[in-house]
N, C-alpha and C positions, 0 to 999 in steps of 0.2 A: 438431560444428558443420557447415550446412551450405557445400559448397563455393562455393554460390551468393555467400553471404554478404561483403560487402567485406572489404578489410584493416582498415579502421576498424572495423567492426562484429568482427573477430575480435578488435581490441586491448581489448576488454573483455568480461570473464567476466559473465554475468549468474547471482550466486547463487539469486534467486527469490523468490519467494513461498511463508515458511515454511509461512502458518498451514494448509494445503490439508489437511496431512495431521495437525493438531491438532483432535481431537475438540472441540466446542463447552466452554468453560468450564473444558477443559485448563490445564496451566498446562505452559509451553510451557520448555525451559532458556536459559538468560540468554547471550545473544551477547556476547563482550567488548566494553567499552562502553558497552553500551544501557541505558537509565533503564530502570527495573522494572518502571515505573508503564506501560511500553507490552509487556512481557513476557507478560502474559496475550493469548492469541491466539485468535480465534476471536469467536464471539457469543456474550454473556454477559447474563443478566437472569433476566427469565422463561422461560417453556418456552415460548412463544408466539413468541419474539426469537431464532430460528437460522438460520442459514444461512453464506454463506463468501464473502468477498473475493477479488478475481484484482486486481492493479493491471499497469495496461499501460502502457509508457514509449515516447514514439515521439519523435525518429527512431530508430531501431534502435542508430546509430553515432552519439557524444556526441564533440565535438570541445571545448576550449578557447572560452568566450565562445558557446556553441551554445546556444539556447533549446532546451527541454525541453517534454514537455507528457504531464503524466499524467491516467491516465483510471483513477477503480475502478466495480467492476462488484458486485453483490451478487447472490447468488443467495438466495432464499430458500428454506429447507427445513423453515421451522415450518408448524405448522397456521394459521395463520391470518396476516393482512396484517398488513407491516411498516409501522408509518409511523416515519417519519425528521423529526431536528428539527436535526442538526447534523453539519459533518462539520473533521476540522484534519488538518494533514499538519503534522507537525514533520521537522525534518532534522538529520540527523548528517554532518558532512564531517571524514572522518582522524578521527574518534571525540571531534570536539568539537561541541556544539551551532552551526548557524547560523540564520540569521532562517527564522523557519514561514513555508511559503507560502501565501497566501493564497488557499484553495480554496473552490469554490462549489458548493452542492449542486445536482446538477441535478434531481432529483426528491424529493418526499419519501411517494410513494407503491410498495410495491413488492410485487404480487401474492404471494401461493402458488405455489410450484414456478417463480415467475418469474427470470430472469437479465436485472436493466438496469443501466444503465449510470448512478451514483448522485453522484459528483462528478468534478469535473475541479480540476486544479491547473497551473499551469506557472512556469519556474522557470530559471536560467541555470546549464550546467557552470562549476564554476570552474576557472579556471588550476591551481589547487594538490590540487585535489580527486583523492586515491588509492583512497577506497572512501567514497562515499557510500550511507547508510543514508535513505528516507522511510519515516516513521511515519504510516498512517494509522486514525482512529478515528473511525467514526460513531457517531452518541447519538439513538437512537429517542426518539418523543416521551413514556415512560416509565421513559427515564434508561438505559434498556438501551445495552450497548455492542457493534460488532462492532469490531475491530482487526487489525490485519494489516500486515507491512513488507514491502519488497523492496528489493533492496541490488544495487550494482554495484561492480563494481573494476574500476581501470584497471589492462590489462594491461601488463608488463614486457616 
């Protein structure tokens, strides 16, 4: 990590974003915990419906009662344009379900070979929270799926 980085920003490990390195329609291994029904990783439908998620969590260093705010980003790598009809971010804290937050899709158009920025969500650290998991999954407007999490821990 960098030395730049705060003592806050060290005291939590950022596992990542799995799905990057899961081929499209993969089926990805089960993280202890996780619902199943978000295990498949990657873009899944038609051949037309591929490409890959990056989810960005800012402020870098997540305190106790600190507002959150995530950003996902879709790159597309099909042939042809994505359109978007939906997107939900569910949440795991300490490996029990807590309330989804309520995300907004920022676009629902997303060229060929393009990379934009597709929803935003935000959201409060909790007090008790040791490893919080976000699920996110967008739904093209032919039911197609892209999916992807990123997870933090709080460091010891």
């Amino acid at each position: 990590m960098s030395p730049a980085l705060s003592r806050a920003a060290r005291s939590l490990l950022l596992l990542g974003s799995v799905s990057s390195s899961v081929a499209s329609g993969q089926e990805a291994p089960a993280a202890p915990g996780t619902d199943r029904r978000f295990d498949r990783r990657g873009c899944v439908g038609s051949l037309a419906f591929d490409g890959k998620l990056d989810i960005e969590v800012s402020p870098p260093a997540l305190a106790p009662g600190m507002p959150y705010a995530l950003k996902v980003f879709l790159k597309n790598t099909g042939g042809s344009a994505m359109k978007l009809k939906d997107v939900e971010m569910a949440v795991r804290i300490n490996a029990e379900w807590a309330p989804a937050l309520e995300p907004s899709l920022v676009t629902k158009d997303v060229a060929v070979a393009e990379r934009r920025l597709v929803a935003e969500g935000n959201g409060e650290w909790r007090d008790d929270a040791k490893v919080w998991v976000v699920l996110v999954k967008i739904t093209g407007e032919n039911g197609d799926t892209c999916q992807d999490r990123i997870a933090l821990r709080k460091g010891y």
